[in-house]
C-alpha positions as CSV (number, residue, x, y, z in Angstrom):
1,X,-20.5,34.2,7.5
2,X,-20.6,38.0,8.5
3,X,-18.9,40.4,6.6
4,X,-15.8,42.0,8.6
5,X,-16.5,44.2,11.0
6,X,-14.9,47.8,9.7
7,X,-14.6,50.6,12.7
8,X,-15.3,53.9,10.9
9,X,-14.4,55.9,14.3
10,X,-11.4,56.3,16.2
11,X,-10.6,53.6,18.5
12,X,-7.4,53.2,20.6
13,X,-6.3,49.2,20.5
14,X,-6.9,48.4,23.9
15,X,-10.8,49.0,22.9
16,X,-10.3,46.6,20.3
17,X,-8.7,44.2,21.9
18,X,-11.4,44.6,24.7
19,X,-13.8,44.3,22.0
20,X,-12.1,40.5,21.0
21,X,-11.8,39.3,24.0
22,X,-14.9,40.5,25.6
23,X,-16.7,37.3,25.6
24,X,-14.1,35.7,28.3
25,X,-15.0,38.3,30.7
26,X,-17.4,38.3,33.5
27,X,-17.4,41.7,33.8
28,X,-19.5,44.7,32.4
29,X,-17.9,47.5,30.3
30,X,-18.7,50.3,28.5
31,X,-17.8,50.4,25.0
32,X,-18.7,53.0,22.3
33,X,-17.7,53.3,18.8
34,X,-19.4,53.8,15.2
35,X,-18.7,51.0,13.1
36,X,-20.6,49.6,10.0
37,X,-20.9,46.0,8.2
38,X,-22.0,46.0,4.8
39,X,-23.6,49.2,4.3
40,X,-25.7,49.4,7.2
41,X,-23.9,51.8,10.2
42,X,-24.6,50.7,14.2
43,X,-22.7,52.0,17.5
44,X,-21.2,49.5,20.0
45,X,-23.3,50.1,22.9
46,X,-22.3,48.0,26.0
47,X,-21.4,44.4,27.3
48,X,-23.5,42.0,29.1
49,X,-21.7,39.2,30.9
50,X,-22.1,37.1,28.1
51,X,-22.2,39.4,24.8
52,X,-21.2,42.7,22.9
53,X,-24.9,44.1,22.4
54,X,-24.8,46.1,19.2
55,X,-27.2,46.3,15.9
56,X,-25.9,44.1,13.3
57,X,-26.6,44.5,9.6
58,X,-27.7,40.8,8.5
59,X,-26.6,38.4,10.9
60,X,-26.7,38.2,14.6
61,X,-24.6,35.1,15.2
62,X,-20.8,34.4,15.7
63,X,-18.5,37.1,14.6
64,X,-14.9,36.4,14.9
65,X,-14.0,34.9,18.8
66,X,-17.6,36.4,20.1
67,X,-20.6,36.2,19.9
68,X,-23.7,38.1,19.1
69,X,-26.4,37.2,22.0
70,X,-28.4,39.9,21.2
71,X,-29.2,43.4,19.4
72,X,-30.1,46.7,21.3
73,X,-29.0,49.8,20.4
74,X,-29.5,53.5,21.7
75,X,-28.1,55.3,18.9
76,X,-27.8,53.9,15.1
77,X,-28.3,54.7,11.8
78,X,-29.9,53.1,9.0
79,X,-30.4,54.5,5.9
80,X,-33.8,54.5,3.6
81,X,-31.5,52.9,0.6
82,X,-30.1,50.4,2.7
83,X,-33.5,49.2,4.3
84,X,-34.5,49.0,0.2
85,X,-31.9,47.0,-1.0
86,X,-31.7,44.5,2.0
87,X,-35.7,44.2,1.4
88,X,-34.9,43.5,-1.8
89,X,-32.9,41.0,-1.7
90,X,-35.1,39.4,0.9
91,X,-38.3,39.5,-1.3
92,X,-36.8,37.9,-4.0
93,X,-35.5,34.9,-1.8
94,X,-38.9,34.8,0.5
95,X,-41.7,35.7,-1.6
96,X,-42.6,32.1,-2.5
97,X,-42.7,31.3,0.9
98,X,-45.4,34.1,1.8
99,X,-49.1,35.0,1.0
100,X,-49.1,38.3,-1.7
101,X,-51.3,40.5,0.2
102,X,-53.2,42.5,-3.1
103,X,-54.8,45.7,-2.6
104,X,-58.7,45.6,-1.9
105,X,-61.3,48.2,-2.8
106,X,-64.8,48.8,-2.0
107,X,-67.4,51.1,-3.6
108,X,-69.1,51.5,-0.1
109,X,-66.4,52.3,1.8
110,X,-65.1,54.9,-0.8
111,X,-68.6,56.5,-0.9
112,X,-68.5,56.7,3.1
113,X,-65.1,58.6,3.4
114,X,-65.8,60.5,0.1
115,X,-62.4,59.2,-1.5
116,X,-60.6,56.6,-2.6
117,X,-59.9,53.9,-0.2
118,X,-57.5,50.9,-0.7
119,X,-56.8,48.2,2.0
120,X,-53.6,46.0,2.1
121,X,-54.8,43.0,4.0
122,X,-52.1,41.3,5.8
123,X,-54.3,39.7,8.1
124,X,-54.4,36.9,5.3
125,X,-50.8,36.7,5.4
126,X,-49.1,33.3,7.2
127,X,-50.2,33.3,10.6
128,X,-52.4,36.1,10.1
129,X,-50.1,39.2,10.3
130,X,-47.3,40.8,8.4
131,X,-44.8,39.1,10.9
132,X,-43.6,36.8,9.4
133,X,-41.9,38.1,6.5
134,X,-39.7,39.6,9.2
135,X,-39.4,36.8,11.4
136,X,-38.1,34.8,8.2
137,X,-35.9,37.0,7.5
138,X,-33.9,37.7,10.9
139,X,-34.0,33.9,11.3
140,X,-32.3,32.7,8.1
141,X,-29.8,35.7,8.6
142,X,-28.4,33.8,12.2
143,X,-29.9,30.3,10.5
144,X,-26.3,28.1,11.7
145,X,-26.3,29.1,15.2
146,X,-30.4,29.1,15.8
147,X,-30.4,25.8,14.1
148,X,-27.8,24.5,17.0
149,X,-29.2,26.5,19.8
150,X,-32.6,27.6,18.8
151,X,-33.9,31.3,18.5
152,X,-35.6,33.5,20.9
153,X,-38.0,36.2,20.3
154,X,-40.7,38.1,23.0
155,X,-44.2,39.1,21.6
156,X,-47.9,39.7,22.4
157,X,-48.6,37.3,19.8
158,X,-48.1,38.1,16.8
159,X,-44.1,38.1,16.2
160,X,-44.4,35.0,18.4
161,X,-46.5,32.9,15.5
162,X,-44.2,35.0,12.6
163,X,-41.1,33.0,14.6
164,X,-42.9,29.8,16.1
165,X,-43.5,29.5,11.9
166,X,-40.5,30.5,10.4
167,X,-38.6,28.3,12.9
168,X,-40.7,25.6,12.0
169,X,-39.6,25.9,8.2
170,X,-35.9,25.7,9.1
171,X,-35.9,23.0,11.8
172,X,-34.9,25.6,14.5
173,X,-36.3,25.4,18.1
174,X,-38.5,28.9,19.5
175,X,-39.1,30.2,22.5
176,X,-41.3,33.0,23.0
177,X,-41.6,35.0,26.1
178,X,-45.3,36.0,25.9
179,X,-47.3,38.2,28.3
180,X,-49.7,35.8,30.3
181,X,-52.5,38.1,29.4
182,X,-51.9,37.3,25.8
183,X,-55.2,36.1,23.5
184,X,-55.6,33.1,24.1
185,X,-55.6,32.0,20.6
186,X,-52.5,34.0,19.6
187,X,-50.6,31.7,22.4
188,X,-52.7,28.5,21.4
189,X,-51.3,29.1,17.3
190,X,-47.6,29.8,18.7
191,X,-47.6,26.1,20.7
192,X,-49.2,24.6,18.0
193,X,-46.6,25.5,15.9
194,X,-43.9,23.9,17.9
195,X,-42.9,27.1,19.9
196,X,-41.8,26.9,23.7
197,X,-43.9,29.9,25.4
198,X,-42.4,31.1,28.4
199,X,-45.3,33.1,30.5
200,X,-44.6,36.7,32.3
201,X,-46.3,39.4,33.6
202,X,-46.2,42.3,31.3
203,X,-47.0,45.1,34.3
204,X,-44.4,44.0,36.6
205,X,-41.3,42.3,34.4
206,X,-39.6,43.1,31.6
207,X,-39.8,41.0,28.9
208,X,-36.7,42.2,27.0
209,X,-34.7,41.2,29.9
210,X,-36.4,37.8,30.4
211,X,-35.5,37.0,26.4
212,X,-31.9,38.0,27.0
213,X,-31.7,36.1,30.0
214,X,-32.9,32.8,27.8
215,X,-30.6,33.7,24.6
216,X,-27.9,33.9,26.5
217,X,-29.0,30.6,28.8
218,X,-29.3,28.8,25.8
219,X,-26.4,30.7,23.3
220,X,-28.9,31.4,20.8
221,X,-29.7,34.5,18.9
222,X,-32.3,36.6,19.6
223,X,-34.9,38.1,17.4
224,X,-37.2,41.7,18.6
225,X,-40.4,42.4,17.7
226,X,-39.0,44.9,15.4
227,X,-35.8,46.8,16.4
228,X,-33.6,44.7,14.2
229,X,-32.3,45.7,10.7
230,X,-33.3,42.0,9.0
231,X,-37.0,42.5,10.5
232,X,-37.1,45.9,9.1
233,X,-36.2,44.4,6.1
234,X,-38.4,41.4,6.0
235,X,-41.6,43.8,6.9
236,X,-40.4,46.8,4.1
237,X,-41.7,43.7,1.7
238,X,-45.1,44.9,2.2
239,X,-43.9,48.1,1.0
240,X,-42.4,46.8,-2.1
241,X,-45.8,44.4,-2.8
242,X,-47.4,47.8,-2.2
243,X,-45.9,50.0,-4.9
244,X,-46.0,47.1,-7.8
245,X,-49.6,46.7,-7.5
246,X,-52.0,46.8,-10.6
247,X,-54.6,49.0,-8.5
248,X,-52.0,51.4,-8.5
249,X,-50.3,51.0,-11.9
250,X,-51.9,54.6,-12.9
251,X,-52.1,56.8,-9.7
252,X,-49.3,57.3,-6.9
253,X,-51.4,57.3,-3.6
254,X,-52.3,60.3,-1.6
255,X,-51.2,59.3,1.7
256,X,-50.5,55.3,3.4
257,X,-51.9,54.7,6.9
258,X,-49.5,52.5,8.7
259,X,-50.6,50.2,12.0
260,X,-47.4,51.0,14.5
261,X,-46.3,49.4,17.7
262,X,-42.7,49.6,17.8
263,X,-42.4,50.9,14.4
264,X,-41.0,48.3,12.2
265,X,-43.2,48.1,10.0
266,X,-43.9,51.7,9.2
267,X,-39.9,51.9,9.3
268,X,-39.6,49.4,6.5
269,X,-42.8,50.9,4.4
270,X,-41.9,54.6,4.8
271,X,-38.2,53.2,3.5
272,X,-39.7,51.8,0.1
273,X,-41.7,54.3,-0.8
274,X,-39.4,57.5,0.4
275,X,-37.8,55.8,-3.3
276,X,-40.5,55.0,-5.0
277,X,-43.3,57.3,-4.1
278,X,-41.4,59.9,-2.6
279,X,-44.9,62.2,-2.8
280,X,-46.7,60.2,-0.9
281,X,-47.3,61.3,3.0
282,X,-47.1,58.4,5.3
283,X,-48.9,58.2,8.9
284,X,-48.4,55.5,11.7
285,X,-51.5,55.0,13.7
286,X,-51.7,53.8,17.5
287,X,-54.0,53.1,19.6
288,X,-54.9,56.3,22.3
289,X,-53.5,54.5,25.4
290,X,-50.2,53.7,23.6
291,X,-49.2,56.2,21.0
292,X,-45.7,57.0,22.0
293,X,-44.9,56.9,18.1
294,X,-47.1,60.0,17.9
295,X,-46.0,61.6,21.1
296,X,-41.9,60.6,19.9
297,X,-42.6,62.4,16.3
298,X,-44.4,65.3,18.1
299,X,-41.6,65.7,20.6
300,X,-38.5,65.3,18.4
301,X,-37.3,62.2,21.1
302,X,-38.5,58.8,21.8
303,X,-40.6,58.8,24.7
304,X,-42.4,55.6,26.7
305,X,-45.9,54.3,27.5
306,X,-46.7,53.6,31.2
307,X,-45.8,50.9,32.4
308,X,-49.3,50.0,33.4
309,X,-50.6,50.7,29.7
310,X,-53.6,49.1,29.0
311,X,-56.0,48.5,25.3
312,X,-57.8,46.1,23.4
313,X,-55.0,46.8,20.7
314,X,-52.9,43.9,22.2
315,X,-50.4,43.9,19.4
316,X,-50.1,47.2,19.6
317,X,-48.9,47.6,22.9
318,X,-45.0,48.4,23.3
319,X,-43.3,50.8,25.9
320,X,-41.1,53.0,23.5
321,X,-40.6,53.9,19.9
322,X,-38.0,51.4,18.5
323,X,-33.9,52.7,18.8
324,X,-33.4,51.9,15.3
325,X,-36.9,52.4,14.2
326,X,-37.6,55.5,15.2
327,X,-35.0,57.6,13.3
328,X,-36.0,56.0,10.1
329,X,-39.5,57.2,11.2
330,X,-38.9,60.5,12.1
331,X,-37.2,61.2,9.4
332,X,-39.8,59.5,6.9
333,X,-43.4,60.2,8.4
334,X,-45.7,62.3,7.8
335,X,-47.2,62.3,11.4
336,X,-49.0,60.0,13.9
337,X,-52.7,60.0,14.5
338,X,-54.2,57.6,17.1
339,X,-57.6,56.3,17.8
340,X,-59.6,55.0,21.0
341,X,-60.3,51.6,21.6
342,X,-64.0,52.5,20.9
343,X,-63.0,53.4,17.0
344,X,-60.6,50.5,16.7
345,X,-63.1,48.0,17.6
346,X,-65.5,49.8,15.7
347,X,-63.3,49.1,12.6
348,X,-63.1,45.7,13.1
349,X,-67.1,45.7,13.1
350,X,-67.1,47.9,9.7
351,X,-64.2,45.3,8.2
352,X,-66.6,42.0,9.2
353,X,-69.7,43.7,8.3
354,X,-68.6,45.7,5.2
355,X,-65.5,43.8,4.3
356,X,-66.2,40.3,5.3
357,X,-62.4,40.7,6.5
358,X,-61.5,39.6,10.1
359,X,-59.3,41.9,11.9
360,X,-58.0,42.2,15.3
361,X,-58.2,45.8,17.4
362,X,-54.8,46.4,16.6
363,X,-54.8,45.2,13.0
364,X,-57.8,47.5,12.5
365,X,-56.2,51.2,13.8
366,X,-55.3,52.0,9.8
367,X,-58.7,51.6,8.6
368,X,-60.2,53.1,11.8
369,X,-58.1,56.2,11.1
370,X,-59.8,56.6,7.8
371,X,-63.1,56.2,9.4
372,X,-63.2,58.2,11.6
373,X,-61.7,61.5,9.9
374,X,-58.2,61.6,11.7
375,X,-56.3,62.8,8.9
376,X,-58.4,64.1,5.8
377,X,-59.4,61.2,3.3
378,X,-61.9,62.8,1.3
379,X,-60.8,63.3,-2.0
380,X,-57.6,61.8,-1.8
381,X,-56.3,58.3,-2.5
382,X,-55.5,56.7,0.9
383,X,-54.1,53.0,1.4
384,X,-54.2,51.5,5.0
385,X,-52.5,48.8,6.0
386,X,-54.5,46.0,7.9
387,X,-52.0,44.7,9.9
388,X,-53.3,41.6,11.5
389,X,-56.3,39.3,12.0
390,X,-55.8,36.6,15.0
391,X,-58.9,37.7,17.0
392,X,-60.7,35.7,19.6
393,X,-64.3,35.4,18.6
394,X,-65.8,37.4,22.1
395,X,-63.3,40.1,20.8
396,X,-64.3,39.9,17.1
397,X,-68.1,39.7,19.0
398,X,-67.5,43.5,20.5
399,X,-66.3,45.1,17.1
400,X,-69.5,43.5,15.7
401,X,-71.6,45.1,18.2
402,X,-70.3,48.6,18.7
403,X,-70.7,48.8,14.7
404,X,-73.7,47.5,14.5
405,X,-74.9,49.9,17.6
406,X,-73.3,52.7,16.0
407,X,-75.3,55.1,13.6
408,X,-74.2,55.2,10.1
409,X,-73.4,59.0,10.2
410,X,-70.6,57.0,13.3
């Protein structure tokens, strides 16, 4: 059950009453208004023709005689404390049901960069990325209504398997609009696990709109990649595994290199330790092609990739800095760096190699960052976060081989 809806702004009764009654209207209507529940803030955007879109602060689902189809916002805020205590909360009910990711070190790779080196590898998380700790999250936060309806999510891959699996664990049916140029393997794990993939081209069709179409087909909530408070959550986990971990009991690191797409999970990680390590510098890291993260913080405004955006960094690969993600980030980050697909694939060559740790491109931008000098490593302690692993093997084949072309001195 939500907790009431309190409007914090003035609104005239007619809104309101516009606002209770939307869900019997065919029409389309403007309505904006601050409002909070719990403690997290979010602005009424707009009405579909089924739904009130708005960011919720636990539960999309039924709220009083509408319902919540969806969650898209333009303008919200979310503060660091609230991201903390929410990820609290869901750590403590989750974290039997996912992999603790330890920190990894390795003498060679410290000696190469000249400093201290730490890896957090969430490629051997469930379903090989840090998704589904968010995935679990959102999805037990709208768990009645997804259990009658089912849930719907859109992804490259990896928040597809995050919510083909956590679906799984709660009996819910998924459907996952996926991009038809998706790795294979990364669509063959989400059918496996019981999901229903719905194919589109992600150069000509929007898949936001194609997922919103099938929630509201279907009445079921719907889950983003990562502009959703409960997935910000679920992903600041890593944040809190980060900052009790015995390999840094005695020192506070230097500076945490964050794999971003759409920003959820440097949202949720720059949230934890903005309390816990307030010192500590935090970067997101893109690939070249698609760093609109680094482009947004440079620029003060979110700004988009082009439409025909293309890079081995698959998971990577979203058109604009999240609505709800990006104030937490601009506010929190450090900076942005971004690296080529030449250097990413080189890092998932080093990781195999060096590591024995399989990464995909976009799993591997973290690590690439501190191999290849974009921000300064030596002498400092620097964690990166290794954000994924589901690789094909010709993909994992090319890493392989531009490392093992590439002289030492890189």
């Amino acid at each position: 059950m939500l907790p009431a809806l309190e409007v914090l702004s003035p609104v005239d009764q007619s809104t309101r009453e516009a606002v209770r009654k939307y869900d019997k209207s065919t029409e389309c209507a403007e309505l904006f208004f601050l409002a909070h529940i719990g403690s997290v803030l979010f602005t009424v955007q707009q009405c579909t023709d089924v739904s009130v879109r708005f960011i919720a602060a636990q539960q999309p689902g039924i709220f009083g005689n509408f319902t919540i189809m969806s969650i898209q916002t333009i303008e919200a805020e979310l503060s660091a404390a609230a991201v903390v205590e929410a990820a609290s909360s869901a750590y403590s009910r989750l974290r039997n049901e996912l992999n603790p990711t330890p920190l990894l070190e390795y003498a060679g790779l410290n000696q190469l960069v000249g400093g201290r080196v730490l890896l957090k590898p969430e490629n051997l998380q469930r379903t090989g990325s840090f998704k589904i700790r968010g995935a679990l999250n959102a999805l037990d936060s709208c768990l009645p209504v997804a259990r009658k309806n089912g849930v719907v999510a859109w992804s490259s891959g990896n928040h597809a398997q995050g919510v083909a699996l956590a679906a799984k664990l709660r009996g819910v049916q998924a459907h996952i609009v996926m991009p038809e140029d998706a790795p294979p393997a990364k669509r063959t794990s989400t059918e496996r696990l019981g999901a229903i993939v719905i194919p589109y081209d992600r150069y000509t069709e929007n898949r936001e709109e194609i997922a919103t179409a099938r929630a509201a087909q279907l009445g079921a909530p719907l889950i983003p990649s990562y502009d959703h408070p409960a997935v910000i959550a679920g992903q600041a986990s890593v944040g809190l595994e980060l900052v009790a971990d015995p390999r840094v009991a005695d020192t506070v690191p230097d500076q945490v290199l964050v794999c971003c797409g759409g920003g959820g999970l440097s949202a949720g990680i720059a949230s934890v330790l903005s309390v816990h390590w307030p010192q500590t510098k935090i970067y997101a890291v893109e690939p070249s092609a698609a760093d609109d993260t680094v482009r947004s913080l440079a620029e003060g405004r979110r700004v988009s990739n082009s439409t025909d955006t293309r890079s081995v960094c698959d998971a990577l690969l979203t058109p604009t800095p999240g609505a709800l993600t990006f104030p937490i980030n601009q506010a929190l980050l450090a900076g942005g760096v971004s690296v080529t697909d030449e250097q990413a694939l080189y890092a998932v060559g080093y990781a195999r190699r060096e590591c024995r740790l399989v990464l995909e491109p976009g799993g591997a931008v973290a690590l690439s960052a501190a191999l290849h000098n974009k921000l300064e490593v030596r002498d400092r302690t620097t964690v990166a976060i290794l954000s994924g692993g589901n690789v094909d093997d010709e993909m994992l084949a090319r890493g392989c081989d531009i490392y093992d072309r590439t002289p030492a001195s890189k």
